[in-house]
N, C-alpha and C positions, 0 to 999 in steps of 0.2 A: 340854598346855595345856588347861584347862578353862573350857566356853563354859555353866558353871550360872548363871546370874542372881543378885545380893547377894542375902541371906534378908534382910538388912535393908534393908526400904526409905527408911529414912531419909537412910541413906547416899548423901549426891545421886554426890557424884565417882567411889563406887564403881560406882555404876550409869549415870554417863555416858562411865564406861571399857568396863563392858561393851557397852554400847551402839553405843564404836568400835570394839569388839573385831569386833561382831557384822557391822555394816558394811564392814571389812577383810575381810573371808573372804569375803564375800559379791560383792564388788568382786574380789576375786582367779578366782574360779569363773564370775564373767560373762565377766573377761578369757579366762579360758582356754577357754571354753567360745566364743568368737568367736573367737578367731585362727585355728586351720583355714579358717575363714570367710574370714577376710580374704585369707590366704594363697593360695586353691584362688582366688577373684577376680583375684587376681595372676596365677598361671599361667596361668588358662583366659581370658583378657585376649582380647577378638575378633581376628580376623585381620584382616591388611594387606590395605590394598584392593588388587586385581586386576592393578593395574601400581604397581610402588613401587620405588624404587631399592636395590638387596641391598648391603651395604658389607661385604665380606667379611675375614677376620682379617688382620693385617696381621702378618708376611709367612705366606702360607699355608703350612701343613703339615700335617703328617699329622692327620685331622681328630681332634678329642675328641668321645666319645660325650655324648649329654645326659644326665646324672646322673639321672635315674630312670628307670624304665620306662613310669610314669604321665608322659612326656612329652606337652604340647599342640602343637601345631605352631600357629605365629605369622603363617605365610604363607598366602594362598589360592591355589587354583589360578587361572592366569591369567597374564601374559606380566609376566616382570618385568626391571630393568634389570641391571645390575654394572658397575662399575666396571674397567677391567683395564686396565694402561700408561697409563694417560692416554687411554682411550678408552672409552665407553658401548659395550655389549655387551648382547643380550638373551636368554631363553631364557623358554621355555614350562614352566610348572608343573604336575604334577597331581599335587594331595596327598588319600590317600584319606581317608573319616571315622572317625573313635575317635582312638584315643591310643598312646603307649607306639612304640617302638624298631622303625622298617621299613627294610627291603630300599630302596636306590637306584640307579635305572637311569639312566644319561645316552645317551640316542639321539639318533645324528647324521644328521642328513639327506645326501643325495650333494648332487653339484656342480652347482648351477642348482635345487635342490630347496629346500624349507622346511620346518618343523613340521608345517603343516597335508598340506601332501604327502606327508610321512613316515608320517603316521600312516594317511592315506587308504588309503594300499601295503599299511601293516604291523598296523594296529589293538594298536599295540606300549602303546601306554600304558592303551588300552583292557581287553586282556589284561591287564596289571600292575597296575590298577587292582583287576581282581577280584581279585588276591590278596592285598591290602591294601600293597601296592607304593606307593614314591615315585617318578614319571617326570620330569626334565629333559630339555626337548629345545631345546639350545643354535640360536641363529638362527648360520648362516654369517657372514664378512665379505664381502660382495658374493657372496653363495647361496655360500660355498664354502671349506675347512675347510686349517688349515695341517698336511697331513700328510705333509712330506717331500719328494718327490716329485709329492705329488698334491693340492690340485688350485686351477688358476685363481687370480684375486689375492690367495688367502690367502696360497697358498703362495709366491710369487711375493715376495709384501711376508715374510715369515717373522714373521707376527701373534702366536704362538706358543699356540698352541690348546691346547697340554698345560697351559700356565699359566692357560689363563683356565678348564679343567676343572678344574684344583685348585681354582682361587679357589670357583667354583659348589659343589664339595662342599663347599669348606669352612663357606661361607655356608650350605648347609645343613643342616650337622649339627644343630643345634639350633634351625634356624629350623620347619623341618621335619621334626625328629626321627628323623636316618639315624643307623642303627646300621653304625659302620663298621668290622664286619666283614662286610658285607652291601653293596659296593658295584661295581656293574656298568658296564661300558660296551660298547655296541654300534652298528654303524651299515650303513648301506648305501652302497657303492662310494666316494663322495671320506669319506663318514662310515667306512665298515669300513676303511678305509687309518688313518682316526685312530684308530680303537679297537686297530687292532695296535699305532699311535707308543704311546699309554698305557699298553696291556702292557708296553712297552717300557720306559716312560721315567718311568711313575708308577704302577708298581706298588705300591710303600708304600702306595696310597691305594686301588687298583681288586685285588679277587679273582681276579674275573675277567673277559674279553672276549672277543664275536663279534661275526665281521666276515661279511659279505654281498655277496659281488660285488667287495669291495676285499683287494688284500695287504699285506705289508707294502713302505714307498716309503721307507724306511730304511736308510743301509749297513749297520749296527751294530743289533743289540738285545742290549742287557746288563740282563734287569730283575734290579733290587736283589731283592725278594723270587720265591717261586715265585708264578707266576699262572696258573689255567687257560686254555686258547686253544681258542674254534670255530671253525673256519674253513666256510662255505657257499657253494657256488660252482656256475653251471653249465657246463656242459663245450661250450656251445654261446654263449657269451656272447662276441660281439664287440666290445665298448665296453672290459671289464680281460677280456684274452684268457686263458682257465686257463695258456695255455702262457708267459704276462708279452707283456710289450711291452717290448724291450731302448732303444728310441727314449726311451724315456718314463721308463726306469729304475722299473718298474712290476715289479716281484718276480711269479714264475711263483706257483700255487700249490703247486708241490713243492716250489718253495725256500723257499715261507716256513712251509710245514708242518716241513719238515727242520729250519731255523733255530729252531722255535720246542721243534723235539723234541728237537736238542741243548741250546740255550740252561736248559732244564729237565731237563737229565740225565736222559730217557727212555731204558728201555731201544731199542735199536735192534730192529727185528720182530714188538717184542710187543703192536699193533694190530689189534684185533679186530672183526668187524663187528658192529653193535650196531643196525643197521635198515637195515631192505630193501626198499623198495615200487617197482614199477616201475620206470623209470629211474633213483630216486632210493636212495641206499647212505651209511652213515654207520660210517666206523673210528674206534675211541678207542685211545686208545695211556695205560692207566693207569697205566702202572710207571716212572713219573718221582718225583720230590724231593716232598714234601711233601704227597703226598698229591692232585700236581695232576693235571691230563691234558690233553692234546691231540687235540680232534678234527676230522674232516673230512667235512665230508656235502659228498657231488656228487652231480649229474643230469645226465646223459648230455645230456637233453630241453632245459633251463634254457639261457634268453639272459640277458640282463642286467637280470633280472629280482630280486625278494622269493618266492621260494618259497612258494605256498600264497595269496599276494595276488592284486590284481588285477593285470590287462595295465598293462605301463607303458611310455613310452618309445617306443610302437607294434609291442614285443616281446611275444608270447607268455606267458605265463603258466603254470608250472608247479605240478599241484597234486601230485605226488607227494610231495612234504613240507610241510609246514606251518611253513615258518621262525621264526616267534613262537613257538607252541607250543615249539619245539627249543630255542633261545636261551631261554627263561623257565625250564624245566625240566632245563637246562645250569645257569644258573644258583643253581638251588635248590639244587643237589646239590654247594655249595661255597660254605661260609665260613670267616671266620679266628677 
């Protein structure tokens, strides 16, 4: 197509062709030359204010990743609500800044605890924050988490906390741009009891999970996929006793290490020590299905306590390991 000008100017219609001709193109290269524009206004769209109601996929499943890497997250940090059964449910946000495809952690608090308590202990989202990490840290029903067994009127009413964990990730795959090969759950005592149910029972969805003071309060664990398992515990903790609580139907921690090292077709002996400070000793057992493992840090010294945190509980404190550090650095070292 040629944009020469008529040589004759006489020619009106020839030259008031050219003249649309010239306007066409000109009109098509403004258009294209703003749509990026328009488009990057779209995605980069400010975030939800601070408390906002999540409406998550209906029916949740295994989450979809957010189609680019240049994802924005929609959501801000701040306590937001969900929906789940026919019940408002809430959980705490921390979404880091930039863009593009992160790690998600969902942290449970124990039984009588909260968000802000969890974090006070653990400095868990604080930590995951520097890594450019997504943190969830689900609010109890009545301070207290439906894990089987454990603990208080979650469990009691059977709320079903594995479902309202699916629903939170699924709501945030793409509100807050989790890459779900890259998603975690971990908790402390009535929380580390649910982060074993989710190994358990939602694995499709979690990598992997450490638990803290809690076992597993489940008869059964069959996960569909492989998942790796931390287990952290002290050896002096009276409240989930290492040796279980048969009253309570509270799993020992040797049976649910064992549970967790058959359930994962680990070889049987081939647990290694892999840290050693003080009281405190950490074995992984790598030679299981898929590339997962099973480990186990204990502390001779530890009451019912977050390893590495402050005194809680009016327990002692151990600092011979640094429970966040371990759990985040466990975590890194496995996605799908």
């Amino acid at each position: 197509m040629s944009l020469a000008r008529p040589h004759d100017p006489c020619d009106r219609f020839a030259t008031m062709r050219w003249w649309a001709m010239i306007f066409g193109v000109l009109s098509s290269a403004i258009a294209c030359e703003r749509l990026p524009r328009a488009v990057a206004r779209n995605v980069a769209r400010e975030p939800s204010p601070s408390y906002v109601v999540v409406r998550p996929p209906d029916p949740p499943t295994l989450i979809e990743a957010a189609p680019f890497s240049t994802c924005v997250p929609t959501l801000a940090s701040g306590q937001h609500e969900i929906e789940h059964r026919g019940t408002t449910r809430s959980f705490v946000l921390d979404v880091p800044e930039g863009f593009g495809l992160r790690p998600l952690v969902l942290a449970f608090h124990g039984w009588g605890g909260d968000p802000d308590q969890l974090e006070g202990t653990t400095r868990i989202a604080t930590a995951a924050l520097k890594r450019g990490w997504v943190v969830a840290r689900p609010i109890g029903f009545n301070k207290s988490f439906d894990a089987g067994a454990c603990c208080g009127l979650a469990a009691e009413s059977k709320v079903d906390d594995v479902g309202l964990a699916r629903e939170i990730v699924a709501a945030l795959a793409r509100a807050a741009c989790v890459d779900p090969a890259r998603v975690y759950a971990t908790g402390f005592s009535n929380g580390g009891f649910l982060a074993h149910r989710l190994g358990c029972e939602a694995s499709d969805v979690f990598t992997a999970v450490a638990s803290v003071a809690g076992t597993l309060g489940i008869e059964r664990c069959e996960p569909k996929r492989a998942v790796s398992v931390l287990q952290i515990h002290g050896k002096a903790d009276g409240i989930v006793p290492f040796a279980g609580n048969s009253s309570k139907k509270w799993s020992s921690v040797a049976f649910t290490v064992d549970t967790w090292t058959r359930a994962l077709g680990c070889a049987a002996g081939a647990a290694e020590e892999v840290y050693a400070r003080g009281a405190a000793k950490c074995v992984r057992n790598s030679a299981c299905t898929d590339d997962v493992e099973v480990t186990l840090c204990r502390d001779e010294k530890a009451a019912h306590t977050w390893p590495g945190g402050p005194k809680s509980f009016g327990y002692g404190g151990s600092q011979d390991l640094d429970a966040t550090e371990t759990i985040l650095g466990f975590f890194e070292r496995h996605a799908r």
